[in-house]
VOZAKE-863767 format. One record per atom (N, C-alpha, C, O): residue number from 1; residue in three letters; atom name; z, y, x negated. Coordinates in steps of 0.02 Angstrom, whole numbers, plus 50000, padded with zeros to 5 digits. Last residue first. Layout:
% residues N
> n,res,atom,zz,yy,xx
> NUM,Ala,CA,Z,Y,X;
...
% end
This chain:
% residues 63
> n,res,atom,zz,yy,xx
> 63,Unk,N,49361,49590,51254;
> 63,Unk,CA,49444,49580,51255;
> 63,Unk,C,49419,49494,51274;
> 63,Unk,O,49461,49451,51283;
> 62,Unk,N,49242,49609,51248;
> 62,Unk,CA,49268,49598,51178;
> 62,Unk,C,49311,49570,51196;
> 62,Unk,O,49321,49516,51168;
> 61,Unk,N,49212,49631,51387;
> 61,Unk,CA,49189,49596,51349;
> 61,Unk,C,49225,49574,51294;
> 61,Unk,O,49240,49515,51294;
> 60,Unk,N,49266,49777,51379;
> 60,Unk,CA,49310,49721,51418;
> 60,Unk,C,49264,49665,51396;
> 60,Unk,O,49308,49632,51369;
> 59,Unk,N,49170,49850,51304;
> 59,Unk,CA,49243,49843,51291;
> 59,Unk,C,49294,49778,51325;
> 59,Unk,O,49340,49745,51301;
> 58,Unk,N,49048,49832,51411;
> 58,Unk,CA,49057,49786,51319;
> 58,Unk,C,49136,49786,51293;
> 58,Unk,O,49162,49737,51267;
> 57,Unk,N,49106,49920,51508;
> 57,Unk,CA,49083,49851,51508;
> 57,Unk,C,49086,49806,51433;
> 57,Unk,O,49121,49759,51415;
> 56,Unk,N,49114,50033,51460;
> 56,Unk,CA,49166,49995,51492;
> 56,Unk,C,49147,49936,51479;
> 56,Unk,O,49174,49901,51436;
> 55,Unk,N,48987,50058,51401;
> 55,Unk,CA,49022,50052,51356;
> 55,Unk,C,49082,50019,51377;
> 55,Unk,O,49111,49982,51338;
> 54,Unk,N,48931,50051,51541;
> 54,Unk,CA,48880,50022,51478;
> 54,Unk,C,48955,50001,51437;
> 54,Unk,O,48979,49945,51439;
> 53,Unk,N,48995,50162,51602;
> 53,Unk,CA,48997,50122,51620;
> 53,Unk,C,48979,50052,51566;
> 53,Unk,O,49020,50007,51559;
> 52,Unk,N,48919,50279,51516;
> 52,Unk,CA,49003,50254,51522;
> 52,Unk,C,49021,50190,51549;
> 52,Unk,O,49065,50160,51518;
> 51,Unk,N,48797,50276,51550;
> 51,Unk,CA,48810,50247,51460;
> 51,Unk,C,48894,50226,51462;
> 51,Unk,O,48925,50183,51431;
> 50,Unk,N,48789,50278,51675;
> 50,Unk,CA,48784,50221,51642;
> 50,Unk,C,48782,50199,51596;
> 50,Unk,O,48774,50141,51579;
> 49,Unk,N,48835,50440,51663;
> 49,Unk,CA,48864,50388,51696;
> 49,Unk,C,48848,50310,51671;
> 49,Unk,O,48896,50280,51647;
> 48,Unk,N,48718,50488,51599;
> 48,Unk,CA,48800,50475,51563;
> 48,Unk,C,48842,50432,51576;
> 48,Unk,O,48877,50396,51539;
> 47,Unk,N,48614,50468,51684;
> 47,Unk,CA,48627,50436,51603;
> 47,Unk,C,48705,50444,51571;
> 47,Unk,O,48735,50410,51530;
> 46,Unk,N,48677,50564,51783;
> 46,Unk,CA,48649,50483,51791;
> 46,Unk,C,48654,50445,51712;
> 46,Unk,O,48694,50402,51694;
> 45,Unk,N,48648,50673,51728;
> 45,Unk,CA,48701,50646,51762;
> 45,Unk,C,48719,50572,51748;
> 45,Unk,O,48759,50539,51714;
> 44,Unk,N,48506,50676,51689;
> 44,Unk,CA,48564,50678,51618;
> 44,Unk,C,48622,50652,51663;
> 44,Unk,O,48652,50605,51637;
> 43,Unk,N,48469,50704,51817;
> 43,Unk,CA,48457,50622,51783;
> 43,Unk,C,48505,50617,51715;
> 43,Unk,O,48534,50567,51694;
> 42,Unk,N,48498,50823,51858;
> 42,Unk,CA,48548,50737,51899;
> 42,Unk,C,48519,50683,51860;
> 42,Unk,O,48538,50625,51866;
> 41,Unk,N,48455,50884,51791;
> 41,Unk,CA,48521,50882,51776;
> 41,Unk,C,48546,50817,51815;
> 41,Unk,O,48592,50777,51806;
> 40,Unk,N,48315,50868,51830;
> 40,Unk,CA,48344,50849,51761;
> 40,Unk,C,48436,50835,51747;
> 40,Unk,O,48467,50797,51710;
> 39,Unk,N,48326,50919,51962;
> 39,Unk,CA,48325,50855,51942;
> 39,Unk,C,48347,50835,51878;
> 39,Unk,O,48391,50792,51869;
> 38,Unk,N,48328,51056,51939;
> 38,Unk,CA,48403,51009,51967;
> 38,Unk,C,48393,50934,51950;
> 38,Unk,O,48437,50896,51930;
> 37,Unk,N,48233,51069,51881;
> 37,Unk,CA,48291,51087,51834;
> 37,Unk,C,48354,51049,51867;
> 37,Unk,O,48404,51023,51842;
> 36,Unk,N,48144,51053,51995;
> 36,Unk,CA,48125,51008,51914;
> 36,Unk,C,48212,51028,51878;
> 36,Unk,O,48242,50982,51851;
> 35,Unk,N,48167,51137,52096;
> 35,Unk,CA,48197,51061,52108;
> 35,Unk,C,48185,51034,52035;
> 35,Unk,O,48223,50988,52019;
> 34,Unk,N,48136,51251,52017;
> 34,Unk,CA,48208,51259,52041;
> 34,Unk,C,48237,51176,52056;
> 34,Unk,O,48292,51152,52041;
> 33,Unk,N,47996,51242,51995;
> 33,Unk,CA,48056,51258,51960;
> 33,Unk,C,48112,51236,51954;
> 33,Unk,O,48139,51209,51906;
> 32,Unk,N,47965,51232,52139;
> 32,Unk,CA,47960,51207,52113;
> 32,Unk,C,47988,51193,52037;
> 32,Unk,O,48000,51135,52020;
> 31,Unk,N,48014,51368,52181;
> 31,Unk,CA,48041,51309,52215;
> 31,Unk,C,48037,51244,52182;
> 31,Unk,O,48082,51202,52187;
> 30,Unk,N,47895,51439,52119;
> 30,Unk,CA,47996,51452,52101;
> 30,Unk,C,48032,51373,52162;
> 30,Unk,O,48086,51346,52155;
> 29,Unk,N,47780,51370,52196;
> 29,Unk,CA,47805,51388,52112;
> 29,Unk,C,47872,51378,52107;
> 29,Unk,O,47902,51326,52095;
> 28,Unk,N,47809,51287,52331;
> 28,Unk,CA,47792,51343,52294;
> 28,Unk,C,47834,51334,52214;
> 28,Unk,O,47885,51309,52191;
> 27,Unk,N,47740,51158,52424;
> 27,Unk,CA,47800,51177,52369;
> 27,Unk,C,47778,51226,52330;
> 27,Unk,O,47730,51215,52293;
> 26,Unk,N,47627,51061,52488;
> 26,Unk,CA,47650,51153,52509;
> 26,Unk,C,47705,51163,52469;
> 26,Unk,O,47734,51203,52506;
> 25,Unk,N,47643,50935,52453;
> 25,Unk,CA,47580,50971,52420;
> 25,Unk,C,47614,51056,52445;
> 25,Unk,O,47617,51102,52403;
> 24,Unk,N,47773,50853,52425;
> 24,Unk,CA,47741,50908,52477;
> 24,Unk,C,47700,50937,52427;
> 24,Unk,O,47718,50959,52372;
> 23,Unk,N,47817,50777,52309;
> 23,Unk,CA,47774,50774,52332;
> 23,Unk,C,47732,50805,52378;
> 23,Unk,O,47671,50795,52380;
> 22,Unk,N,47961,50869,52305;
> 22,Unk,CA,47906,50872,52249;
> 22,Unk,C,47821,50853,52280;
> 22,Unk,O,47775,50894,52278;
> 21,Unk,N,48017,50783,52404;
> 21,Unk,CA,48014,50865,52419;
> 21,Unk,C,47952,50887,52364;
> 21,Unk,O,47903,50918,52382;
> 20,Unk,N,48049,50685,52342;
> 20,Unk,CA,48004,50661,52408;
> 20,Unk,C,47984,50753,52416;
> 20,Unk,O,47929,50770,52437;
> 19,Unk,N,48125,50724,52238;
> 19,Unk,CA,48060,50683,52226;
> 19,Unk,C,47999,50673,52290;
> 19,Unk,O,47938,50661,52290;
> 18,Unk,N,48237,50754,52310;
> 18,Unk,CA,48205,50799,52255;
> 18,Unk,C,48125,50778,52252;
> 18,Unk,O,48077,50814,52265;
> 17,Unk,N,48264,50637,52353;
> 17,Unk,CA,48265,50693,52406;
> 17,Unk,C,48209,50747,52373;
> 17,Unk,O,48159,50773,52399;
> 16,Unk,N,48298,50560,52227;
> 16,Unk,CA,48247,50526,52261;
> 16,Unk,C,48229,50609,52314;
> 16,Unk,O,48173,50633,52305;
> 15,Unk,N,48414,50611,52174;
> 15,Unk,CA,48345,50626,52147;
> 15,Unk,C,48297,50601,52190;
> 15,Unk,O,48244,50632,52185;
> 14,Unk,N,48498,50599,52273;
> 14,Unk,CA,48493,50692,52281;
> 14,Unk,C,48426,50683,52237;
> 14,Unk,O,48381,50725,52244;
> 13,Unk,N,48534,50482,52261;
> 13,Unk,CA,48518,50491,52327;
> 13,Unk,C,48493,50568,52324;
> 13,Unk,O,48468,50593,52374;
> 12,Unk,N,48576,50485,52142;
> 12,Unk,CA,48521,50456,52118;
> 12,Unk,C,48463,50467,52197;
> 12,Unk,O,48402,50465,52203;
> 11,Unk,N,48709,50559,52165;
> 11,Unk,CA,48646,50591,52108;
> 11,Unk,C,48574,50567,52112;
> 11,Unk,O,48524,50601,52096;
> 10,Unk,N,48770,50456,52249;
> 10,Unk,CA,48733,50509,52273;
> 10,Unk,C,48703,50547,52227;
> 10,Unk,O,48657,50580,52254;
> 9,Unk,N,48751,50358,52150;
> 9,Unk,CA,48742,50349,52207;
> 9,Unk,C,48706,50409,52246;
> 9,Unk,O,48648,50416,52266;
> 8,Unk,N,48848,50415,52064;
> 8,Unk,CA,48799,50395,52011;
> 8,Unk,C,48775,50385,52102;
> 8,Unk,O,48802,50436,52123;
> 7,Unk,N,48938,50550,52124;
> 7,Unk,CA,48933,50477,52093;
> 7,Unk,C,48866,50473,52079;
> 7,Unk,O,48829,50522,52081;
> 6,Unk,N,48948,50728,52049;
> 6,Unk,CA,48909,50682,52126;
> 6,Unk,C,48940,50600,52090;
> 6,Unk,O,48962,50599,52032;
> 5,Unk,N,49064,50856,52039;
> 5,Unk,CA,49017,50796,52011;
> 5,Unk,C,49019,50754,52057;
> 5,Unk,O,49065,50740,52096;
> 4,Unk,N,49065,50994,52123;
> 4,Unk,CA,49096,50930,52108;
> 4,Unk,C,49045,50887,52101;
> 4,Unk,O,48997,50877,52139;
> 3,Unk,N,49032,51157,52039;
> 3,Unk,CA,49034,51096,52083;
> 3,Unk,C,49050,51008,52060;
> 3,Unk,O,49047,50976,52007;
> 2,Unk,N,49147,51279,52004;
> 2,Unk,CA,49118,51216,51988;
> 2,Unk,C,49096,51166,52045;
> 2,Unk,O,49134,51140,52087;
> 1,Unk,N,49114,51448,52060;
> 1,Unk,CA,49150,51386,52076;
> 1,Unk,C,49110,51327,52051;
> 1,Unk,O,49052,51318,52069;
% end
């Protein structure tokens, strides 16, 4: 089952969680892994989102 794409809000609310969890000095290996790959994906998230937004924006500009 696909999961449902987060807003730019809660992606950025799921990297910070990620980040505070990273810092636990007790984080094992495969755990550790596991939050680096999610993170990445919520930051490519994140970058898409504000390149879309980016490009909304200059379009209504022009008009």
């Amino acid at each position: 089952m696909a999961e449902k794409k987060l807003s730019y809000t809660e992606a950025v609310a799921q990297i910070e969680q990620i980040l505070a969890r990273l810092r636990d000095e007790q984080i094992d290996v495969d755990t550790l892994a596991a939050e680096v790959k999610r993170a990445t994906e919520l930051i490519e998230q994140c970058k898409a989102q504000l390149t879309d937004v980016e490009k909304a924006v200059k379009k209504q500009l022009k008009n």
